[in-house]
C-alpha positions in Angstrom: 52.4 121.6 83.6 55.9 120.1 83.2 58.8 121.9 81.9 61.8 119.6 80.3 65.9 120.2 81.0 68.7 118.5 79.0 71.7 117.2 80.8 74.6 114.8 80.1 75.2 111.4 82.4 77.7 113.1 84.7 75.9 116.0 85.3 72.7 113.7 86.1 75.0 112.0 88.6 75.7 114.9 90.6 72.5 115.8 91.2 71.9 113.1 92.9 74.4 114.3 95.8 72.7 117.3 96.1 68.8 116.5 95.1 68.9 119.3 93.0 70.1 120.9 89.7 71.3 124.6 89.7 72.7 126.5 86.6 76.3 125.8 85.9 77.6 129.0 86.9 76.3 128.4 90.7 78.8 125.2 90.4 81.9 127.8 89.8 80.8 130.5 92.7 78.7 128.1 95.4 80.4 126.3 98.6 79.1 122.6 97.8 78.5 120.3 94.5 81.4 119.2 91.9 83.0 122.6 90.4 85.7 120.4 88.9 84.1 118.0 86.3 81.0 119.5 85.2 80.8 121.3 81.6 78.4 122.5 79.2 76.8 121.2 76.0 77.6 122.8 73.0 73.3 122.4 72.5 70.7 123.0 74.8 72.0 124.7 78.0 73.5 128.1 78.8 75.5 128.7 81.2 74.3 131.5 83.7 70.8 129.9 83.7 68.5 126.7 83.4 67.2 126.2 80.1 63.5 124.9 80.5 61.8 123.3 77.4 57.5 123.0 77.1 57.9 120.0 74.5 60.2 117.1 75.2 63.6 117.6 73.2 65.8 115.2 71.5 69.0 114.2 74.0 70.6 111.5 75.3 69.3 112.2 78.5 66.8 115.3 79.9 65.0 115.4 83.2 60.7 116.4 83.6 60.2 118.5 86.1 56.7 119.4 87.3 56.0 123.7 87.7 55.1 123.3 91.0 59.5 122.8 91.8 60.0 126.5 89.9 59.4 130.2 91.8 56.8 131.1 88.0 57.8 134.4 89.1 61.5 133.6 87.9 60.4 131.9 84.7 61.6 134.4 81.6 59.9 133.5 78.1 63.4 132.9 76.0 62.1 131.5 72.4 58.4 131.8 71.1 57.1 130.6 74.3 58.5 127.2 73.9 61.6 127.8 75.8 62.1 129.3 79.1 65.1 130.4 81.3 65.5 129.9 85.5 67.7 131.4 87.0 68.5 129.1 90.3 68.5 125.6 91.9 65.8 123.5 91.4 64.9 121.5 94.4 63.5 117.6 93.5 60.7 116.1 95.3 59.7 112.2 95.3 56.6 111.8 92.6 57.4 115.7 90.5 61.0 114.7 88.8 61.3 112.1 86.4 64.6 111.3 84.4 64.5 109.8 80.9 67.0 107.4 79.0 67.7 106.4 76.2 67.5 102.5 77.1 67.2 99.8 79.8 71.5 99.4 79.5 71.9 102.9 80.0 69.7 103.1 83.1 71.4 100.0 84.4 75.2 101.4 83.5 74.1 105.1 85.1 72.8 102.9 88.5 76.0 100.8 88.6 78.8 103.4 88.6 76.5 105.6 91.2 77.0 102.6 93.8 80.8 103.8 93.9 80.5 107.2 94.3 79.5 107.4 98.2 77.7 111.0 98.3 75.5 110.0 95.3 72.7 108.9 97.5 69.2 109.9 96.5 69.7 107.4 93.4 67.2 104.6 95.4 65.2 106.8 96.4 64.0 108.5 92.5 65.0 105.0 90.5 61.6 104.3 90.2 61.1 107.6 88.4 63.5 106.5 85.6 62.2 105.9 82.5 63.4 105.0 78.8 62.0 107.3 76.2 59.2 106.6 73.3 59.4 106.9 69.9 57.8 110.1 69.6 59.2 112.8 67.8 61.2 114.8 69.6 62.3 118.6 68.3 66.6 119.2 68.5 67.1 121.5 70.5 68.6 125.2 69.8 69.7 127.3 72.2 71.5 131.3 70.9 71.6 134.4 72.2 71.3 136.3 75.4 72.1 134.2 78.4 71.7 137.4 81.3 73.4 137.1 84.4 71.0 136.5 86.9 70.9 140.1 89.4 70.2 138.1 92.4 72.6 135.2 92.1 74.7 136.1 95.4 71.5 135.8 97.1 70.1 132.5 95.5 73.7 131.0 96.5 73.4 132.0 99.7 70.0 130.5 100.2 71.9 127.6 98.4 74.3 127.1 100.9 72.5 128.0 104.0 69.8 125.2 102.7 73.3 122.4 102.4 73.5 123.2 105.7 70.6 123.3 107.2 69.4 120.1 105.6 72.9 118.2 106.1 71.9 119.1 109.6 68.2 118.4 109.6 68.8 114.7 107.7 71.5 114.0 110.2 69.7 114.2 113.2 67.2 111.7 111.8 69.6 109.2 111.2 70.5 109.9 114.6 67.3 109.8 116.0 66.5 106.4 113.7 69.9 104.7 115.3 69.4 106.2 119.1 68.9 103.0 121.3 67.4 103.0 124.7 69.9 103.8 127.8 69.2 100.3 129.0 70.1 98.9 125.4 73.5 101.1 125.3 74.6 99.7 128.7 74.4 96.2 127.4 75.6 97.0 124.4 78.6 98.6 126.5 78.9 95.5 128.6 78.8 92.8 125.1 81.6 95.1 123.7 84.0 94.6 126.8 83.1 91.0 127.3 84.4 90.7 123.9 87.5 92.7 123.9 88.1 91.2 127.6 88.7 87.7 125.6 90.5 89.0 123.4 92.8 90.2 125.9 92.4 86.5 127.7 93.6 85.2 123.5 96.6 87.5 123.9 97.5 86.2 127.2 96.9 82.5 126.4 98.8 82.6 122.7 101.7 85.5 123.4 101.9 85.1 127.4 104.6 83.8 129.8 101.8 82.8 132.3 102.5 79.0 134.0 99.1 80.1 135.7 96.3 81.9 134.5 92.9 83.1 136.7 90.0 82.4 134.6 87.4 83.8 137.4 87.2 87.2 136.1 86.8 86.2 132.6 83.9 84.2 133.9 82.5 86.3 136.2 82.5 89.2 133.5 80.1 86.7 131.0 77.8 86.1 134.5 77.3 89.8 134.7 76.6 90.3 130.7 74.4 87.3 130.6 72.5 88.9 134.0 72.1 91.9 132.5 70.7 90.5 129.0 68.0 88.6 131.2 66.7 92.0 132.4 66.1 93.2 128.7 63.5 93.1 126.2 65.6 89.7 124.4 65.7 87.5 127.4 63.9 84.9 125.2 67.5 85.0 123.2 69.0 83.3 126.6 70.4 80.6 124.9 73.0 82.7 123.0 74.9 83.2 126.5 74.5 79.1 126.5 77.0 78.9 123.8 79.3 81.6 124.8 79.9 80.0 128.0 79.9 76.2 126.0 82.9 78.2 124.0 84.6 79.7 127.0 84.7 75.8 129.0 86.4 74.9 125.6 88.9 77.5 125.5 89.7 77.3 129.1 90.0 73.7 128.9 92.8 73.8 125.7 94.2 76.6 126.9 94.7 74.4 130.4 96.4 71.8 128.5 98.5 74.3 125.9 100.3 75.8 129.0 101.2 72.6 130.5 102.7 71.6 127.1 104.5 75.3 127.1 105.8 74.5 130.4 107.3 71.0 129.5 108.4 72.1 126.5 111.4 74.1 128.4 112.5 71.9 130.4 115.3 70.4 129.9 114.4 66.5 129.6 111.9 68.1 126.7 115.3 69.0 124.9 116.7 65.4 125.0 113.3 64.0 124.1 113.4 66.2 120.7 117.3 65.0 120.3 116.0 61.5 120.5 113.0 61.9 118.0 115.2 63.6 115.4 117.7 60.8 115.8 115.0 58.4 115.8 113.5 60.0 112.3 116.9 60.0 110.4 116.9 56.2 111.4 113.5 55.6 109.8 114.6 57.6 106.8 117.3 55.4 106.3 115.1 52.5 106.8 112.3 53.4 104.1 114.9 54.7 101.8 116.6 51.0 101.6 113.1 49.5 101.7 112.2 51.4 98.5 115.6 51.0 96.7 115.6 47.0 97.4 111.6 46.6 96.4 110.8 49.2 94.2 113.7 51.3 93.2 113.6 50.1 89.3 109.8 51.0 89.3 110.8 54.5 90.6 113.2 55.0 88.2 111.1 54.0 85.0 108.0 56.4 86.5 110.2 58.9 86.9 111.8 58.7 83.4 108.0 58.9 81.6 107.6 62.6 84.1 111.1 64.0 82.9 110.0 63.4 79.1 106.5 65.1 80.3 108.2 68.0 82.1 110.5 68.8 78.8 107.2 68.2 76.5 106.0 71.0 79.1 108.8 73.5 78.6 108.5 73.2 74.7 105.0 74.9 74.9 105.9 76.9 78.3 104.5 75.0 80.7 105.9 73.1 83.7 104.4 69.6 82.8 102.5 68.2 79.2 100.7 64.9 79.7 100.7 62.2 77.4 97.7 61.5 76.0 95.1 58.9 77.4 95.5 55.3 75.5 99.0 56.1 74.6 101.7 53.6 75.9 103.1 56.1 78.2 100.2 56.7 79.9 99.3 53.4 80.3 102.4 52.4 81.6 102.4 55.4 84.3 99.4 54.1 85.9 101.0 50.7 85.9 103.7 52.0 87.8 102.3 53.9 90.2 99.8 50.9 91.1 102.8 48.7 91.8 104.4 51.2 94.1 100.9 52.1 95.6 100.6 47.9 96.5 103.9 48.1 97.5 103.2 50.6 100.3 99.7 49.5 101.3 100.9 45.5 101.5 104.6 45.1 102.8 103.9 45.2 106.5 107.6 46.0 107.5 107.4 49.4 105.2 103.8 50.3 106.8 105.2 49.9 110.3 108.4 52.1 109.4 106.3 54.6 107.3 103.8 55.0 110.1 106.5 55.9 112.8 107.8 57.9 110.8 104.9 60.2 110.3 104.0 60.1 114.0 107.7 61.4 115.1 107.1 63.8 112.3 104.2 65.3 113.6 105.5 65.3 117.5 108.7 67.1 115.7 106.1 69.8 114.1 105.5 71.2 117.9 109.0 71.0 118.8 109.3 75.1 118.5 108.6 76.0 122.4 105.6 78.0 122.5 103.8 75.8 119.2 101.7 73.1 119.9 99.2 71.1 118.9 96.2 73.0 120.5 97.1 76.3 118.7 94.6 75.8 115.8 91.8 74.4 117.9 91.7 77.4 120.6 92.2 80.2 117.8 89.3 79.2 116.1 87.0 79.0 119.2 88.1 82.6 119.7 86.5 83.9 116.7 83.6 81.6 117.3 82.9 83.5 120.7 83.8 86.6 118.8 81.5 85.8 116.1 78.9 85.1 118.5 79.3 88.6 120.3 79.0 90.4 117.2 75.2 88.5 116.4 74.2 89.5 119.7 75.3 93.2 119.1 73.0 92.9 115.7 70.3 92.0 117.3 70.6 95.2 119.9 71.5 97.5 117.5 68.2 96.4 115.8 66.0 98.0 118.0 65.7 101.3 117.4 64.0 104.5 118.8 60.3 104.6 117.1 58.5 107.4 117.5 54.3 107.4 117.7 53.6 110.5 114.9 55.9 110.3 111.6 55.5 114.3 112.1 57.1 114.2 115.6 60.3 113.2 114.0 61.4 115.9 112.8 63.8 118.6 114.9 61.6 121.9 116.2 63.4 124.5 113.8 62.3 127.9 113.1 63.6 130.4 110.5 63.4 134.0 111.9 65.3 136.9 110.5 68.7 136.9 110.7 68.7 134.0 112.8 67.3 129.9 113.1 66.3 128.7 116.3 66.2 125.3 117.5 63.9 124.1 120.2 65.0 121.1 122.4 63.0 119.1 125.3 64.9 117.7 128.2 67.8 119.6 128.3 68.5 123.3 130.5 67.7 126.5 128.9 71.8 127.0 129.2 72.3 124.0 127.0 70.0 125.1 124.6 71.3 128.7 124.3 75.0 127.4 123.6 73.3 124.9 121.1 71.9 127.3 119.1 74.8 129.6 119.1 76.8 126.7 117.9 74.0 125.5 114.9 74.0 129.3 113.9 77.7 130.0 113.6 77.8 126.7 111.8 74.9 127.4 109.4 75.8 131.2 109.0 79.5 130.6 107.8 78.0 127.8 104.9 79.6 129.7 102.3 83.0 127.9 102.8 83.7 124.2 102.1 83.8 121.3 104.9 84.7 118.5 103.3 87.6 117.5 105.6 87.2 119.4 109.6 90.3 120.5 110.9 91.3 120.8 114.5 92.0 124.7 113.8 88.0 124.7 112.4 87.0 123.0 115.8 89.2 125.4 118.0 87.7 128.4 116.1 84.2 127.4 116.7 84.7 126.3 120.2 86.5 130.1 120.9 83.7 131.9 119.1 81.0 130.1 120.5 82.6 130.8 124.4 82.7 134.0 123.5 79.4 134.7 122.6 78.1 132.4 125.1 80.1 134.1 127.6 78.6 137.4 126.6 74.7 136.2 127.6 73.7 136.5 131.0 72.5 133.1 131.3 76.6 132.0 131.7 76.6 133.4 134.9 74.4 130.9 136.5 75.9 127.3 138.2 75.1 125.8 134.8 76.3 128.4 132.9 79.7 128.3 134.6 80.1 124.7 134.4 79.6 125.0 130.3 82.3 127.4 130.7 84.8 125.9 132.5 84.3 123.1 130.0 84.5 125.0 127.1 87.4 126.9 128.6 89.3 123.9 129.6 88.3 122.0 126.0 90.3 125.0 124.0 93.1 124.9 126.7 93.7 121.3 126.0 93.2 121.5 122.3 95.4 124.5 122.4 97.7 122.6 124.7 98.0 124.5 127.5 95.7 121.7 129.4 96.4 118.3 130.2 92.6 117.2 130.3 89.1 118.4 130.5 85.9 117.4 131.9 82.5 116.9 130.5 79.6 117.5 133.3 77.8 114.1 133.6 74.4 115.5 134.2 74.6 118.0 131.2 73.1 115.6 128.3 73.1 117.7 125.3 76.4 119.8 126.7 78.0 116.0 126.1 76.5 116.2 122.6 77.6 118.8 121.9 81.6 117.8 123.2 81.0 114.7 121.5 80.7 116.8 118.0 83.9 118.6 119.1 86.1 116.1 119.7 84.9 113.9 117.4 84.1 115.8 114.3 85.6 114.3 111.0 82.6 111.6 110.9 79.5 110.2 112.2 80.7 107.0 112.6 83.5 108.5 115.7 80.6 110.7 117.1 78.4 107.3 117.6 81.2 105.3 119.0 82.3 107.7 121.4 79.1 108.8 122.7 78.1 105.0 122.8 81.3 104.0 124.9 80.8 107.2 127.4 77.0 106.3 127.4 76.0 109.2 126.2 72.4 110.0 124.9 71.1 112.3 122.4 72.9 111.4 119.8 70.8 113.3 116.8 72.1 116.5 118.3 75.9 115.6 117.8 74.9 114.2 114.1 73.4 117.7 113.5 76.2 119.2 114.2 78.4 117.4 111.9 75.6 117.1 109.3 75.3 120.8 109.2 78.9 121.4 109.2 79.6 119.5 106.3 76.7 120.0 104.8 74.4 117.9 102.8 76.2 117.5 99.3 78.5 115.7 101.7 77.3 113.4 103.4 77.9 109.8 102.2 75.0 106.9 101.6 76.3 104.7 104.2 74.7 107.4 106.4 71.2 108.1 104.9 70.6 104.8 103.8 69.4 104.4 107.4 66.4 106.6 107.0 65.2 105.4 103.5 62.9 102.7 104.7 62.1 104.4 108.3 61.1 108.1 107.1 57.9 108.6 104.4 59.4 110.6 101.5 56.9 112.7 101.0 56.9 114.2 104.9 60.4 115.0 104.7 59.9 116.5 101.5 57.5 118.7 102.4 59.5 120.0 105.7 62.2 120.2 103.8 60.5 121.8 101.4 58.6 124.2 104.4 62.2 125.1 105.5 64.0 126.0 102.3 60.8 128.3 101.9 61.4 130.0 105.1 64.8 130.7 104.1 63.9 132.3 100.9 61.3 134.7 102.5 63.8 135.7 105.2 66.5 138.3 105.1 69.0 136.4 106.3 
């Protein structure tokens, strides 16, 4: 059986943030989706609860939803059996929602503006579920009378929020699972990155520096070692892309060779009475090329200039800087006489071509008469960006390989819903890690009611104090791993707090570093990855959790779960997610 809802456009768009659709009141009271913009029709929906519809109903746009989304326990008969109310969220699943418009343009507007919105990102994954509606008849819809506040609604919202969390947690740690690379690949990756910021430090040196002299060994011995270390890994049939780096690092060595040389005459002082003698030298030629001109084609000059000074004041009369005369008209004809006779002039007189040609040549020498400009500048900045270019391709095709699991099932975190409490299960890591973890994920998931857009560093420094503290409180602290998550912890808030200079993160503690790379890195994915991938750092879907959990899902932004549209089947996660929110219902939590 399908039910029917009405909605407006930007309405529609927000539930695609969420994946869901909750009565408007939950938008005023919950801690995630738009309570700014959203409003009400005047017809077709109440406020306090969902208004379902058994027969399609006349709208601009309205959303089928299949029964098996609604808890038919909920479902209260409003109008002659033909309209019902709901009274909470309605969760979407891939293949039982489908949302109707009125026309191809509108569905191609509604598609358009969602591409700027960055937490609007279920739209791929349900456009093929948009449809335009038929010319049936449709019955107006008509909507009076009691709209009851639901009894339960603090406890649907909490479910509400507790699921943002949990599932900006759970979606998280598959994009960090899907963009995990092995501990070989993020060593390389490690090494490509400083070979490239290495050169640019050698650019700095070569373009800003007061070097006479500069060592090139290390710059070469630190390509050896990248190149070495790229033959031991799964793309040594890519070989040839270290071929060209070094090709582009002879070049730049060479030119950068002959730059300082040129630097180095350029201050001396015979450079200085060279220049005298060139600018000297040019005002002669000057001289010579303006008498040349007067003598053999000064009247010609004059008359082509006299047809552009009446073309320049035709210009000004319509606001422009210059109006042509028109082709066939004695003017224009004439101009191209003119500037054929000076052009013949130029190309034929071989005592003006002599002149005119050292005069350009001391022009150009006189261009890299600035000490520190010459004329190798262009040529060795651009073969900079092509070996930075070329680093960047290589990084690509790293980044390319990602973690791949054997069972789609196996993908998903171990999590378990119990009462009062979710529990996380985690493979190589000590049972003291994974007690601190899960004290973390709960005091995360169990304070969901407030809003996380932005993570402060007073947020951070709260959760770090709590979590010590309870932490602290378990006997499994005192043990040697125990104290060392301790003194980290302890020493983290000191610093944070600054009462510390530094802290120290164990290096044989991998999901302990996960879980300090979420700390110290928490206002976006993007840091967490970076730092974690520069202190080689592995199990990165932990950190993500973390952050996805703390921000919740509403929150997080395409440019994240993009990553898992074409690596995880919609209907599995559906269905765990689906599992999960489930659990949380049936739970006193």
């Amino acid at each position: 059986m399908k039910y029917w809802i009405i909605i407006d456009s930007w309405n529609l768009m927000e539930t695609f943030t969420t994946e869901s659709l909750s009565p408007h009141i939950f938008y005023l009271k919950r801690a995630f989706g738009n309570d700014l913009t959203r409003y009400i029709s005047k017809d077709g929906e109440l406020f306090n609860n969902l208004v379902l519809y058994k027969e399609e109903p006349l709208s601009q746009f309205a959303i089928e939803l299949d029964d098996s989304l609604f808890d038919k326990s909920l479902l209260a008969e409003y109008k002659k059996g033909e309209t019902f109310l709901y009274p909470k969220t309605v969760y979407y699943q891939k293949g039982k929602v489908r949302f109707r418009f009125k026309n191809q343009d509108s569905i191609k507007a509604f598609i358009a503006e969602s591409k700027i919105i960055f937490e609007v990102k279920t739209i791929d994954k349900y456009s093929s579920d948009f449809f335009i509606e038929t010319d049936t008849p449709k019955k107006a819809p008509s909507i009076s009378g009691n709209d009851s506040f639901p009894f339960d609604i603090n406890e649907y919202m909490l479910v509400d929020n507790l699921f943002n969390s949990v599932k900006g947690g759970i979606v998280s740690y598959l994009c960090g699972l899907k963009t995990s690379t092995s501990l070989e690949n993020q060593s390389l990756i490690l090494s490509l990155t400083s070979l490239k910021n290495m050169i640019a430090g050698l650019n700095t040196v070569v373009m800003m520096g007061e070097e006479n002299v500069i060592d090139y060994s290390q710059y070469k011995i630190s390509l050896l070692k990248t190149k070495n270390e790229f033959l031991r890994s799964p793309f040594k049939s890519k070989i040839n892309l270290f071929e060209v780096l070094k090709h582009i690092l002879d070049e730049i060595i060479s030119l950068s060779t002959l730059r300082l040389e040129k630097v180095a005459e350029q201050k001396s002082p015979s450079y200085k009475l060279e220049i005298e003698r060139l600018k000297k030298k040019k005002a002669e030629y000057e001289d010579l090329l303006y008498k040349l001109e007067d003598s053999n084609i000064g009247k010609i000059k004059e008359e082509l200039n006299s047809i552009k000074e009446q073309e320049a004041k035709m210009g000004e009369l319509e606001g422009k800087k210059r109006k042509f005369f028109p082709k066939g008209s004695h003017e224009y004809e004439r101009k191209k006489e003119l500037k054929a006779q000076i052009n013949k002039y130029k190309e034929e007189n071989s005592e003006y071509k002599t002149a005119f040609r050292e005069y350009k040549s001391i022009e150009a020498s006189l261009s890299y008469s600035v000490i520190g400009v010459t004329q190798y500048d262009a040529t060795i900045s651009s073969l900079f960006i092509r070996f930075s270019d070329n680093i960047n391709d290589i990084l690509k095709l790293l980044k390319l390989s990602l973690v791949k699991d054997s069972k789609e099932t196996d993908l998903f975190p171990n999590l378990s819903v119990l009462k009062n409490d979710i529990k996380i299960e985690i493979e190589n890591a000590s049972l003291e890690e994974i007690v601190l973890y899960n004290i973390i994920f709960h005091l995360i998931v169990f304070n969901s009611n407030e809003k996380h857009n932005v993570i402060s560093d007073s947020k951070i420094v709260e959760l770090v104090e709590r979590a010590g503290k309870e932490f602290g409180e378990n006997e499994i602290s005192k043990s040697e791993v125990g104290n060392q998550i301790m003194n980290t912890l302890r020493t983290f808030w000191m610093y944070k707090k600054q009462k510390a200079d530094s802290f120290d993160i164990p290096t044989d503690l991998p999901l302990l570093q996960a879980i300090m790379s979420f700390f110290i890195k928490p206002r976006g994915f993007d840091q967490i990855d970076r730092f974690m991938l520069n202190r080689g750092y592995q199990l990165k879907k932990y950190a993500y959790m973390l952050w996805g959990a703390i921000v919740g899902y509403a929150s997080i932004p395409k440019t994240l779960t993009n990553i898992i549209n074409d690596n995880i089947k919609e209907d599995l996660l559906d269905s765990y997610l689906s599992s999960i929110y489930k659990s949380l219902e049936n739970c006193n939590i």
